[in-house]
PDBQT receptor file of N, H, CA, C and O in Angstrom, charges set to zero:
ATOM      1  N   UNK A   1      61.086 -39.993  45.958  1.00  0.00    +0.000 N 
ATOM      2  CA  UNK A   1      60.801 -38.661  46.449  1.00  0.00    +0.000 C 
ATOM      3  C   UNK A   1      59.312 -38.559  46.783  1.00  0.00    +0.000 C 
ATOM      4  O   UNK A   1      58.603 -39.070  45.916  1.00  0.00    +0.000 OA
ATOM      5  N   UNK A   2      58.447 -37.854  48.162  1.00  0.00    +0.000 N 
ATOM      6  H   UNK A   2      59.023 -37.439  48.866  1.00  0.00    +0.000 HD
ATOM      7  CA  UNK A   2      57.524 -37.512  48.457  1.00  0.00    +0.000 C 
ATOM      8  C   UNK A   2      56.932 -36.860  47.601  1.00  0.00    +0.000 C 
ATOM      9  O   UNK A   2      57.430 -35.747  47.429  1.00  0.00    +0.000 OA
ATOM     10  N   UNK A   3      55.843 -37.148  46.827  1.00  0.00    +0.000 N 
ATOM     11  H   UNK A   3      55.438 -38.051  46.967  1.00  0.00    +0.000 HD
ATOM     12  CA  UNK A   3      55.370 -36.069  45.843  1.00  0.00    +0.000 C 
ATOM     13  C   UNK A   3      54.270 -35.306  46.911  1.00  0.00    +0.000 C 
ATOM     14  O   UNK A   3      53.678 -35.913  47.803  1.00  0.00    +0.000 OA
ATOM     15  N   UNK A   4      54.140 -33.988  46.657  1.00  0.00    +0.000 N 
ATOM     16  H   UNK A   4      54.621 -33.495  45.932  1.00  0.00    +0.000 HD
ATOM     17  CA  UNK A   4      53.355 -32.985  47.063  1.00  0.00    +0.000 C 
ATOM     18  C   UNK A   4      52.428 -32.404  46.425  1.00  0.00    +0.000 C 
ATOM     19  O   UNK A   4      52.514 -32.188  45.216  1.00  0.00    +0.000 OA
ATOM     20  N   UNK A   5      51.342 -32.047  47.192  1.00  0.00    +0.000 N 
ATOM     21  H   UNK A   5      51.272 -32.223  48.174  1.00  0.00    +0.000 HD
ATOM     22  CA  UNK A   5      49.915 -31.562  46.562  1.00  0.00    +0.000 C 
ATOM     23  C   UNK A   5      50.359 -30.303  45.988  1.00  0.00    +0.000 C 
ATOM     24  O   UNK A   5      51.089 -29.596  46.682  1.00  0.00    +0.000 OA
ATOM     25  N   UNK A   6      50.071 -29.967  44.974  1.00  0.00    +0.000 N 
ATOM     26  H   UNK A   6      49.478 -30.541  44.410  1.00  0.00    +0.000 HD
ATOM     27  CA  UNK A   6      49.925 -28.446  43.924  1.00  0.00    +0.000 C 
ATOM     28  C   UNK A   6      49.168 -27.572  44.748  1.00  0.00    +0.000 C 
ATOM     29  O   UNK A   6      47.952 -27.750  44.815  1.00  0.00    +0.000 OA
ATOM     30  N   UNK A   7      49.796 -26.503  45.491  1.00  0.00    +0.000 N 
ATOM     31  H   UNK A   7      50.784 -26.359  45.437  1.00  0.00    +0.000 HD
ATOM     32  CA  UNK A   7      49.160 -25.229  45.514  1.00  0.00    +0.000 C 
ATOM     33  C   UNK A   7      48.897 -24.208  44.089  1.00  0.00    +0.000 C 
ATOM     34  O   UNK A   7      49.749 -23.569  43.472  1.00  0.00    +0.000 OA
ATOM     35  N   UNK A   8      47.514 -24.301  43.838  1.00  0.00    +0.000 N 
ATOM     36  H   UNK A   8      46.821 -24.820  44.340  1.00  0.00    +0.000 HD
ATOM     37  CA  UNK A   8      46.574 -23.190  43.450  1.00  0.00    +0.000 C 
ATOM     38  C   UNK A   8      46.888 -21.898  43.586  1.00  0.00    +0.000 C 
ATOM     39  O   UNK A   8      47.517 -21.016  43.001  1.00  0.00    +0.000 OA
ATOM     40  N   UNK A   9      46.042 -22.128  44.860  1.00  0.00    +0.000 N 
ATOM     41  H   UNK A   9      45.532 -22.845  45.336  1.00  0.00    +0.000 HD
ATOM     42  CA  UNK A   9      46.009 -20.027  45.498  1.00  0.00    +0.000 C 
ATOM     43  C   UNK A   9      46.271 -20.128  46.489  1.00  0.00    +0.000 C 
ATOM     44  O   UNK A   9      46.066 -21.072  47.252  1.00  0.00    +0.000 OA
ATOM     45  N   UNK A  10      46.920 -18.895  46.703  1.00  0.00    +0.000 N 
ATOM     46  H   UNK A  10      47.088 -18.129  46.083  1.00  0.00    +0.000 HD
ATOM     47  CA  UNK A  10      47.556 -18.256  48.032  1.00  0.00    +0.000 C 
ATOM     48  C   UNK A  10      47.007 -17.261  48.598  1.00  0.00    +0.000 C 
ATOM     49  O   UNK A  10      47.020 -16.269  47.869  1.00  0.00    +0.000 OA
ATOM     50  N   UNK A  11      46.408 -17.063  49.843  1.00  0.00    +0.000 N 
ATOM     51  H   UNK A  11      46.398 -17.868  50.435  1.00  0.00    +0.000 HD
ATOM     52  CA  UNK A  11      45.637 -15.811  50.054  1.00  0.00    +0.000 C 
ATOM     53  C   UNK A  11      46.045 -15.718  51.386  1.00  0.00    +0.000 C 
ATOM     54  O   UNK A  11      46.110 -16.708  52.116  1.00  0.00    +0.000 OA
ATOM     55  N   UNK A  12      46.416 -14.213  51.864  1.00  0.00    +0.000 N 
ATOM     56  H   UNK A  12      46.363 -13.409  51.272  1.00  0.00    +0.000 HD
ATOM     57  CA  UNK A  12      46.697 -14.006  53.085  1.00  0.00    +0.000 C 
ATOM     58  C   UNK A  12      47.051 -12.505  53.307  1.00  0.00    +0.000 C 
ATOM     59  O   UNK A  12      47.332 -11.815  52.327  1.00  0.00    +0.000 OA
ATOM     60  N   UNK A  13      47.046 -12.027  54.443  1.00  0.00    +0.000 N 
ATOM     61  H   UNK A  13      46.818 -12.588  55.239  1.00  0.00    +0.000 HD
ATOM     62  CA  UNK A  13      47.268 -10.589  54.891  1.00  0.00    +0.000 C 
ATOM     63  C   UNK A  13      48.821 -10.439  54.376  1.00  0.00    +0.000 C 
ATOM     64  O   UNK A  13      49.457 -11.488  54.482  1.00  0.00    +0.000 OA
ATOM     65  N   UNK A  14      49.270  -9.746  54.041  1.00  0.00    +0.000 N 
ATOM     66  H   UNK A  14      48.753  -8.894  53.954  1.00  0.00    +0.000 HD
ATOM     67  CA  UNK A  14      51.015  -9.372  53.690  1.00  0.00    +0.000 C 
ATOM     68  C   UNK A  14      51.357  -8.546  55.187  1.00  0.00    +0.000 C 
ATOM     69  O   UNK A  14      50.826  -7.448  55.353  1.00  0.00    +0.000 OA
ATOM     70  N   UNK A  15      51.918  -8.900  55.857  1.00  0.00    +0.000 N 
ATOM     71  H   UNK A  15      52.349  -9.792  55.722  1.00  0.00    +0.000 HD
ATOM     72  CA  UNK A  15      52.654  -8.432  56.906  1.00  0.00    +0.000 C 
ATOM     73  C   UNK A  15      53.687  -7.804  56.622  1.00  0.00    +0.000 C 
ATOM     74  O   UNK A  15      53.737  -6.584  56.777  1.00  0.00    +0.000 OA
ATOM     75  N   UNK A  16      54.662  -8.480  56.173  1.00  0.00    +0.000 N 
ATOM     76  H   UNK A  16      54.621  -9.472  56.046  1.00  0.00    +0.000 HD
ATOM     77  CA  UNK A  16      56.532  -8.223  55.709  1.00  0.00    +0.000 C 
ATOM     78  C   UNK A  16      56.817  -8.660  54.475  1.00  0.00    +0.000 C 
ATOM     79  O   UNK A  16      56.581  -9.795  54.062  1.00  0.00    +0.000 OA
ATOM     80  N   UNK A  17      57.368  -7.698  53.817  1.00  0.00    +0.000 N 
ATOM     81  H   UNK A  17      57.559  -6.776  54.153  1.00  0.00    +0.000 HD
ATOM     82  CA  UNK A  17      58.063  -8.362  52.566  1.00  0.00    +0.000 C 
ATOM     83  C   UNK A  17      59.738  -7.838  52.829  1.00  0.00    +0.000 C 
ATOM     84  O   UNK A  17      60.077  -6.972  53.636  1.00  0.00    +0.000 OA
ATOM     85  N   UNK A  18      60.340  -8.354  52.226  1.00  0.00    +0.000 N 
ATOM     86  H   UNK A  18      60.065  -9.057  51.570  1.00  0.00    +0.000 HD
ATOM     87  CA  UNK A  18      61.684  -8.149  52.246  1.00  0.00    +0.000 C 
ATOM     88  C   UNK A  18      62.637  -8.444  50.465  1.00  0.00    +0.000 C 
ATOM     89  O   UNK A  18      62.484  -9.424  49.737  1.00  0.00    +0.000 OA
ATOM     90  N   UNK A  19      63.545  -7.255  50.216  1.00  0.00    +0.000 N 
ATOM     91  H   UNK A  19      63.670  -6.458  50.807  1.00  0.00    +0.000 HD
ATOM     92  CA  UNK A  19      64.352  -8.118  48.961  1.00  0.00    +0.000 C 
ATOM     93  C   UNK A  19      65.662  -8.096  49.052  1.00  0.00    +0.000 C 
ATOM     94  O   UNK A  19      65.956  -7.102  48.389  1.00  0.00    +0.000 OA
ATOM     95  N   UNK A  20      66.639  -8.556  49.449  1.00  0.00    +0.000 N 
ATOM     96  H   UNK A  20      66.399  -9.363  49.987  1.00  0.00    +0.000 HD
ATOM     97  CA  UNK A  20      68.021  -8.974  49.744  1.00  0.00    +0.000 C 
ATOM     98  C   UNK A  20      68.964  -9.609  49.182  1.00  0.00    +0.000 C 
ATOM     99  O   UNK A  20      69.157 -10.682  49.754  1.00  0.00    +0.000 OA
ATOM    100  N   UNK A  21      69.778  -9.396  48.144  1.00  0.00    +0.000 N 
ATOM    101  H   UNK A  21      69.621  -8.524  47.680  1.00  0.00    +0.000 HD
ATOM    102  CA  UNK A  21      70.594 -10.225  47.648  1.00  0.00    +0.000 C 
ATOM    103  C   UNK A  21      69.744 -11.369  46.901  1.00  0.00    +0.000 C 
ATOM    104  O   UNK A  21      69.731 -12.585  47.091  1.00  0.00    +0.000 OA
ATOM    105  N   UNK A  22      69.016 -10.542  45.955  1.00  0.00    +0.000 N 
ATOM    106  H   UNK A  22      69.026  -9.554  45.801  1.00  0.00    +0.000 HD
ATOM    107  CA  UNK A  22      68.229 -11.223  44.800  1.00  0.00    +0.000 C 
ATOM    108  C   UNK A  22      67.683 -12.645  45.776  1.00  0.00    +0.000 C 
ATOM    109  O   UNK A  22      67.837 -13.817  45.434  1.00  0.00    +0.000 OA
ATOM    110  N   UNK A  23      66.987 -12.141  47.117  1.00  0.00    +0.000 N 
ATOM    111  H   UNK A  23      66.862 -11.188  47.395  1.00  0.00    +0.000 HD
ATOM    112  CA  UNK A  23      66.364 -12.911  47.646  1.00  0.00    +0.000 C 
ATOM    113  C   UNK A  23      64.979 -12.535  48.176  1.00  0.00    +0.000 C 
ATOM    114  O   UNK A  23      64.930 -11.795  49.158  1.00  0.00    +0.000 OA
ATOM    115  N   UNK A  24      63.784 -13.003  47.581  1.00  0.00    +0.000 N 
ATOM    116  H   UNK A  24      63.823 -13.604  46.783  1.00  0.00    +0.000 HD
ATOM    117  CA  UNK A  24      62.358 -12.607  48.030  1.00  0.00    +0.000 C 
ATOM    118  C   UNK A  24      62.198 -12.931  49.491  1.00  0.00    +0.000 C 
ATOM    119  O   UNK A  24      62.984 -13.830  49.793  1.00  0.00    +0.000 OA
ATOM    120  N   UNK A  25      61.379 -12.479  50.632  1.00  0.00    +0.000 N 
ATOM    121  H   UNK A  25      60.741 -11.749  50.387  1.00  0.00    +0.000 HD
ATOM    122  CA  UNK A  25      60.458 -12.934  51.503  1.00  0.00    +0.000 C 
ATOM    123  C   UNK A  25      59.491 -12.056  52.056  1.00  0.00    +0.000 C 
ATOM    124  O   UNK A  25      59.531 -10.877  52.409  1.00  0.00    +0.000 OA
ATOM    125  N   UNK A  26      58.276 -13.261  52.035  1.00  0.00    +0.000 N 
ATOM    126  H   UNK A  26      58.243 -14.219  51.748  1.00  0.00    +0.000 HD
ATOM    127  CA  UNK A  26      57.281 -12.776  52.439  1.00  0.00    +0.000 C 
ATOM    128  C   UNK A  26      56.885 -13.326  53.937  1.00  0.00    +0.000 C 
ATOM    129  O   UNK A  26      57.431 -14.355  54.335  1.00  0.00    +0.000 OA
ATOM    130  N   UNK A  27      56.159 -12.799  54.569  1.00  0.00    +0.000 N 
ATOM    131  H   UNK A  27      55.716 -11.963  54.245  1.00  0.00    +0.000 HD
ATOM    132  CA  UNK A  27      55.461 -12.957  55.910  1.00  0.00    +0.000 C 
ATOM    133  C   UNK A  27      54.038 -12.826  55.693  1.00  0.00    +0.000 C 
ATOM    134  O   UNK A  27      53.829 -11.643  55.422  1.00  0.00    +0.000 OA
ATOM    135  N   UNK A  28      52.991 -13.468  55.685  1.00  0.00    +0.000 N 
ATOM    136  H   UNK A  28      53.160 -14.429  55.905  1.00  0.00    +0.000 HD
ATOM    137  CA  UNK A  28      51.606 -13.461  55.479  1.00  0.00    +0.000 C 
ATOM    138  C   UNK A  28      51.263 -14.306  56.856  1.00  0.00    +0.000 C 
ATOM    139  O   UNK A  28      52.026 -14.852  57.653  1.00  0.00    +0.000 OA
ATOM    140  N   UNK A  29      49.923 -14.211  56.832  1.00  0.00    +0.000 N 
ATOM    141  H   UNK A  29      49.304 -13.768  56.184  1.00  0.00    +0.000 HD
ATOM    142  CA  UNK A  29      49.320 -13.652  58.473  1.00  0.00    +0.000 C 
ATOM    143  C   UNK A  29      48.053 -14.267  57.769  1.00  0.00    +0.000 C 
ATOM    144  O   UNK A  29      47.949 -14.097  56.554  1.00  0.00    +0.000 OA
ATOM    145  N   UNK A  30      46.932 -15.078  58.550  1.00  0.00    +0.000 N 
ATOM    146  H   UNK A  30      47.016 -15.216  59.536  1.00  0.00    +0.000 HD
ATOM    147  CA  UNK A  30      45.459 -15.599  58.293  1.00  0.00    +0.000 C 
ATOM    148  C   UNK A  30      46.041 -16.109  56.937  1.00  0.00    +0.000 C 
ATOM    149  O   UNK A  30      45.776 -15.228  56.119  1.00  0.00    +0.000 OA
ATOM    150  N   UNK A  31      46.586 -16.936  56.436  1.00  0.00    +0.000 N 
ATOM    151  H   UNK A  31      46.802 -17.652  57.100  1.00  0.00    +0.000 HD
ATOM    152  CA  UNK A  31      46.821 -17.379  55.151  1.00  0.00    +0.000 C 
ATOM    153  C   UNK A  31      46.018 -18.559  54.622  1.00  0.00    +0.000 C 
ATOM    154  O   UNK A  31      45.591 -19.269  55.532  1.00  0.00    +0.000 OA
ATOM    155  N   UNK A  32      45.747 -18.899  53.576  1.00  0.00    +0.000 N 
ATOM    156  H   UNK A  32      46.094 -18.322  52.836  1.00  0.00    +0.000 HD
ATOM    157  CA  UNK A  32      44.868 -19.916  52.779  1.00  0.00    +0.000 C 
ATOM    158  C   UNK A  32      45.640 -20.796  51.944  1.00  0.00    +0.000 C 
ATOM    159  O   UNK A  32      46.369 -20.047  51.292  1.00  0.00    +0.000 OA
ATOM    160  N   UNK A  33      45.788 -21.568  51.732  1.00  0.00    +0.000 N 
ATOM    161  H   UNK A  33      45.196 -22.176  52.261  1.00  0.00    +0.000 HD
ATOM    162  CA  UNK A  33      46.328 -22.532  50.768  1.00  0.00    +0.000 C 
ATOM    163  C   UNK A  33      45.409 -22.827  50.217  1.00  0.00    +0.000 C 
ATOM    164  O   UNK A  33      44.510 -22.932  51.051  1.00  0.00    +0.000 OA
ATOM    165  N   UNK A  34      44.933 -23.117  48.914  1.00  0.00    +0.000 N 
ATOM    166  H   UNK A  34      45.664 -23.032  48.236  1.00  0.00    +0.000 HD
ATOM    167  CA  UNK A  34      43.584 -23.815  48.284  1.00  0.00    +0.000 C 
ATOM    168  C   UNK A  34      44.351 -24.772  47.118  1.00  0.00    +0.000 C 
ATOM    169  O   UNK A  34      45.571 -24.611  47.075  1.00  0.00    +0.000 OA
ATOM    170  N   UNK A  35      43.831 -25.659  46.257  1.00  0.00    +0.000 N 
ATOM    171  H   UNK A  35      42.840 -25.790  46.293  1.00  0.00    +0.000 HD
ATOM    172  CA  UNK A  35      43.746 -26.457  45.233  1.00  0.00    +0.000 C 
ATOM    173  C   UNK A  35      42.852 -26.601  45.065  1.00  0.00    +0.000 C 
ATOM    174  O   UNK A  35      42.150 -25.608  45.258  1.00  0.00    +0.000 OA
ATOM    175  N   UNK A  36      42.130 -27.872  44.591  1.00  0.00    +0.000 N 
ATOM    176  H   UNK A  36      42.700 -28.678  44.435  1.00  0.00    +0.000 HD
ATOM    177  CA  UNK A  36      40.871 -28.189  43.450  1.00  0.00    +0.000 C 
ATOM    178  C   UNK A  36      40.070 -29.039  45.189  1.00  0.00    +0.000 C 
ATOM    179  O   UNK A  36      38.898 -28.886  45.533  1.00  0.00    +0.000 OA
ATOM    180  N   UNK A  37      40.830 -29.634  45.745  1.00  0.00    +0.000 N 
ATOM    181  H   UNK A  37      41.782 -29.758  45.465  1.00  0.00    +0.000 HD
ATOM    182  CA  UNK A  37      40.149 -30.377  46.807  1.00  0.00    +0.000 C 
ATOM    183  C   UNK A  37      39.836 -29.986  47.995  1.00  0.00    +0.000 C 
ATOM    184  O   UNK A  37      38.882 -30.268  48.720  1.00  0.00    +0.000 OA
ATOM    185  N   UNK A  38      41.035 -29.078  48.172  1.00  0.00    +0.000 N 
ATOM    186  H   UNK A  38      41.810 -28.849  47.583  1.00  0.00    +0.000 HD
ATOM    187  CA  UNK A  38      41.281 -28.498  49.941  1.00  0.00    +0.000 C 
ATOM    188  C   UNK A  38      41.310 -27.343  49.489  1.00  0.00    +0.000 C 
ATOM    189  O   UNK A  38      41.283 -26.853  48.360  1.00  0.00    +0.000 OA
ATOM    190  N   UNK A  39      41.425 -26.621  51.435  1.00  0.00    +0.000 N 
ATOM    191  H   UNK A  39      41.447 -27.019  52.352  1.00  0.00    +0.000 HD
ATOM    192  CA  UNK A  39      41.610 -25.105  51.488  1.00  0.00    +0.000 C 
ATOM    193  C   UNK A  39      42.267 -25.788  53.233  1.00  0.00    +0.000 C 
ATOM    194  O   UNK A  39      41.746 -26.485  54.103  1.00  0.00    +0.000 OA
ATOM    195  N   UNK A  40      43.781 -25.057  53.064  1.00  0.00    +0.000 N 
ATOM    196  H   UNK A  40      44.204 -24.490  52.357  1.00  0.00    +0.000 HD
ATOM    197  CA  UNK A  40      44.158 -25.192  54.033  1.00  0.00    +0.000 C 
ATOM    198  C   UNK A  40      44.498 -23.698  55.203  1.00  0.00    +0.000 C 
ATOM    199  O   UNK A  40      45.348 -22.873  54.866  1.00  0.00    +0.000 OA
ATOM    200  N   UNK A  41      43.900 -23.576  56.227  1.00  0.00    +0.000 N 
ATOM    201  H   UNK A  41      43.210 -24.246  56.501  1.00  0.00    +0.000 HD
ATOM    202  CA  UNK A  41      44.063 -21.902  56.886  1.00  0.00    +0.000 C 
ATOM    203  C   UNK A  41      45.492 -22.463  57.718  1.00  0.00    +0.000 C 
ATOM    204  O   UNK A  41      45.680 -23.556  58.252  1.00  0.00    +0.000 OA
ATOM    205  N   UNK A  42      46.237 -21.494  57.626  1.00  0.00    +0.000 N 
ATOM    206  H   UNK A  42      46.085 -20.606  57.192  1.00  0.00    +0.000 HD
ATOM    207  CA  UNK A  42      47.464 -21.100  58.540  1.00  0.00    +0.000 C 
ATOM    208  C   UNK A  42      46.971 -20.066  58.997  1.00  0.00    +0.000 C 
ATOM    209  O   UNK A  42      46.044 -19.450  58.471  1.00  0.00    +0.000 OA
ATOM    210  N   UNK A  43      47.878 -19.589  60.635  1.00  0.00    +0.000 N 
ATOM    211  H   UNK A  43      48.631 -20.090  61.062  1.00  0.00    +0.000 HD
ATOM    212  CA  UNK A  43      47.984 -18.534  61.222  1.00  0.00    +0.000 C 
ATOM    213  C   UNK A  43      49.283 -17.648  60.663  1.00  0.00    +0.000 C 
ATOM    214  O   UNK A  43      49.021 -16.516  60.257  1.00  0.00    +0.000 OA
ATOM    215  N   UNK A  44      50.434 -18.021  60.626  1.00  0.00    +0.000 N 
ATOM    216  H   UNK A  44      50.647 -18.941  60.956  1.00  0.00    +0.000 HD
ATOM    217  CA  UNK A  44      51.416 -17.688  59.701  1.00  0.00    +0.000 C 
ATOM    218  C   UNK A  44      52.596 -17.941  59.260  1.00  0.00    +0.000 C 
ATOM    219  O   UNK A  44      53.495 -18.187  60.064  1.00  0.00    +0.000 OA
ATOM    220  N   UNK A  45      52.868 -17.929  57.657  1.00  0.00    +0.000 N 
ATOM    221  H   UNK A  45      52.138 -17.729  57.003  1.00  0.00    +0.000 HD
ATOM    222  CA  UNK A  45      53.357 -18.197  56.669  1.00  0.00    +0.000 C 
ATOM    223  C   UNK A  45      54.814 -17.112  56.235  1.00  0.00    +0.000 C 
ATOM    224  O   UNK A  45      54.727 -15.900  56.042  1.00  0.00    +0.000 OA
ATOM    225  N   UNK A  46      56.125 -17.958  56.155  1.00  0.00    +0.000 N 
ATOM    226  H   UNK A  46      56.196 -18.943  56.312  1.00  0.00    +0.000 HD
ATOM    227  CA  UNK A  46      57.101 -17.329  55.610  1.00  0.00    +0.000 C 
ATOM    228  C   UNK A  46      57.483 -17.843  54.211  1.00  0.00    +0.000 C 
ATOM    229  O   UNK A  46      58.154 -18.867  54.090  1.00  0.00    +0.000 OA
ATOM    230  N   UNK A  47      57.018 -17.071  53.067  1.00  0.00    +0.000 N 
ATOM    231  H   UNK A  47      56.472 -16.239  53.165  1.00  0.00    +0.000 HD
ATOM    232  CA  UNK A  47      57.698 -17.695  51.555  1.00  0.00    +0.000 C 
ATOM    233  C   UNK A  47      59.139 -17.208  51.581  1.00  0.00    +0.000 C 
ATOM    234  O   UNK A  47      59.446 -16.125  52.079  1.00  0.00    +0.000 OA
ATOM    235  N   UNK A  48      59.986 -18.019  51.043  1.00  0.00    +0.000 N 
ATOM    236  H   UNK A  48      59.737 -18.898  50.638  1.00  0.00    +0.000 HD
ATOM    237  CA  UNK A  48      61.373 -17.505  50.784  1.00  0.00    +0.000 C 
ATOM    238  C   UNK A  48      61.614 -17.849  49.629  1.00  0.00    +0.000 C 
ATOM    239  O   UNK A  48      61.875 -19.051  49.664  1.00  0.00    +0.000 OA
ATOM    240  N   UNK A  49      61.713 -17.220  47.956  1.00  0.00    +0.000 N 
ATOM    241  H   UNK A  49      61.500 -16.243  47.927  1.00  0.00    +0.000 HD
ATOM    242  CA  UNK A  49      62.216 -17.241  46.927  1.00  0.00    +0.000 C 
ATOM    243  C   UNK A  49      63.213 -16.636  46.153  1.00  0.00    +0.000 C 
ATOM    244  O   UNK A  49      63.407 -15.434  46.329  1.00  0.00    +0.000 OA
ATOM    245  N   UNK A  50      64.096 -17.445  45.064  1.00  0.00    +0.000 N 
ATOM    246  H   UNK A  50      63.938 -18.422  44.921  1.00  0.00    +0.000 HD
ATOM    247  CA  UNK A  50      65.024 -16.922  44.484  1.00  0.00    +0.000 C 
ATOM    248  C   UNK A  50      65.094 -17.034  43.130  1.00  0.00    +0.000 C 
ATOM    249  O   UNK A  50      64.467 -17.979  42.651  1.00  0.00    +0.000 OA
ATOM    250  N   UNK A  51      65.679 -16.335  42.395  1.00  0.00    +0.000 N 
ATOM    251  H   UNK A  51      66.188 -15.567  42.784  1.00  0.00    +0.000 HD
ATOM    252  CA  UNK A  51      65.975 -16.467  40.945  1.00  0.00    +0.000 C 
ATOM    253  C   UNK A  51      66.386 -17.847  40.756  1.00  0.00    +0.000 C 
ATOM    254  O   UNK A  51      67.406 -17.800  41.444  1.00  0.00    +0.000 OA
ATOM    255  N   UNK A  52      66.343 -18.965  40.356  1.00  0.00    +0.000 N 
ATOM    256  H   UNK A  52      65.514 -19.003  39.798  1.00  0.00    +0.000 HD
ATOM    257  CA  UNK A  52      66.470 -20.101  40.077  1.00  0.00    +0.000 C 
ATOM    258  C   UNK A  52      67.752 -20.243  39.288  1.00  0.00    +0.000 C 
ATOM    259  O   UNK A  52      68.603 -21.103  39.516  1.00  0.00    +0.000 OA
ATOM    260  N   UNK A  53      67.840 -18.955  37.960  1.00  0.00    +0.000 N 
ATOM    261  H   UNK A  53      67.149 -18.257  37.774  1.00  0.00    +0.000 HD
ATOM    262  CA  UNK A  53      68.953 -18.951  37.532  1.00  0.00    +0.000 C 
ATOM    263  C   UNK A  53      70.022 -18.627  37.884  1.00  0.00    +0.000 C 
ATOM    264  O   UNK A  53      71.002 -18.647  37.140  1.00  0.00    +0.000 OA
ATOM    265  N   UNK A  54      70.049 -18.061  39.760  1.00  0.00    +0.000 N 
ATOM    266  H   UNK A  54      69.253 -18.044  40.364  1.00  0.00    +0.000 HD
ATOM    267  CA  UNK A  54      71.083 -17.312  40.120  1.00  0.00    +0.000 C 
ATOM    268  C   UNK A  54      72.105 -18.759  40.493  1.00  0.00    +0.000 C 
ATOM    269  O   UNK A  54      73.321 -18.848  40.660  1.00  0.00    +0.000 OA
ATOM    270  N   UNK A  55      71.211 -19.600  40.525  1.00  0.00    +0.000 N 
ATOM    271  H   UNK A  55      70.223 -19.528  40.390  1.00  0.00    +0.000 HD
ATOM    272  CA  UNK A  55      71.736 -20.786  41.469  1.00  0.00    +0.000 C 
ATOM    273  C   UNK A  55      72.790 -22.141  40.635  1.00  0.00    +0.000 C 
ATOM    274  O   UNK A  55      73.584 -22.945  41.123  1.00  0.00    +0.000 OA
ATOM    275  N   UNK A  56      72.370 -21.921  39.315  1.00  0.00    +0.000 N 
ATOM    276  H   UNK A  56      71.725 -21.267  38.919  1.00  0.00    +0.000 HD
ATOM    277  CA  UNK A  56      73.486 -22.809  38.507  1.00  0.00    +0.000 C 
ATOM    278  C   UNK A  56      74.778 -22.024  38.361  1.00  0.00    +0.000 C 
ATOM    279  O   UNK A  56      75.732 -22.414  37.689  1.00  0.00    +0.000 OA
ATOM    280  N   UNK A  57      74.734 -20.932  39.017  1.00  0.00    +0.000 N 
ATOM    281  H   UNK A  57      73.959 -20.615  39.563  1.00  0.00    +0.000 HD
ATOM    282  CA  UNK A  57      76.348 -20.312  38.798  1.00  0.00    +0.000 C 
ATOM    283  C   UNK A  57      77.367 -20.500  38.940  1.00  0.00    +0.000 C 
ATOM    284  O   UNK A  57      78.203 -19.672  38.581  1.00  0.00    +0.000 OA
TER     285      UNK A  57
């Protein structure tokens, strides 16, 4: 498996949020990714999260 760099912090304008069927999303706009090494800028960013426990059901 590809291992991936650890996002830190998240920084960005909140455009849209949405909650749907115990489903998060966000829309952020000028966004930042940072860790200990980098800072990465996006123009824009969709998070999509869920209860983790909804999913062994």
């Amino acid at each position: 498996m590809e291992q991936r760099p650890k996002v830190e912090e998240v920084l960005g304008h909140l455009h849209t949020y949405r909650f749907c069927d115990n489903v998060w999303t966000f829309i952020l706009t000028d966004a930042q990714f940072k860790n200990e090494e980098t800072t990465e800028q996006v123009g824009k960013v969709k998070i999509v999260a869920c209860d983790s426990k909804l999913l062994t059901q």
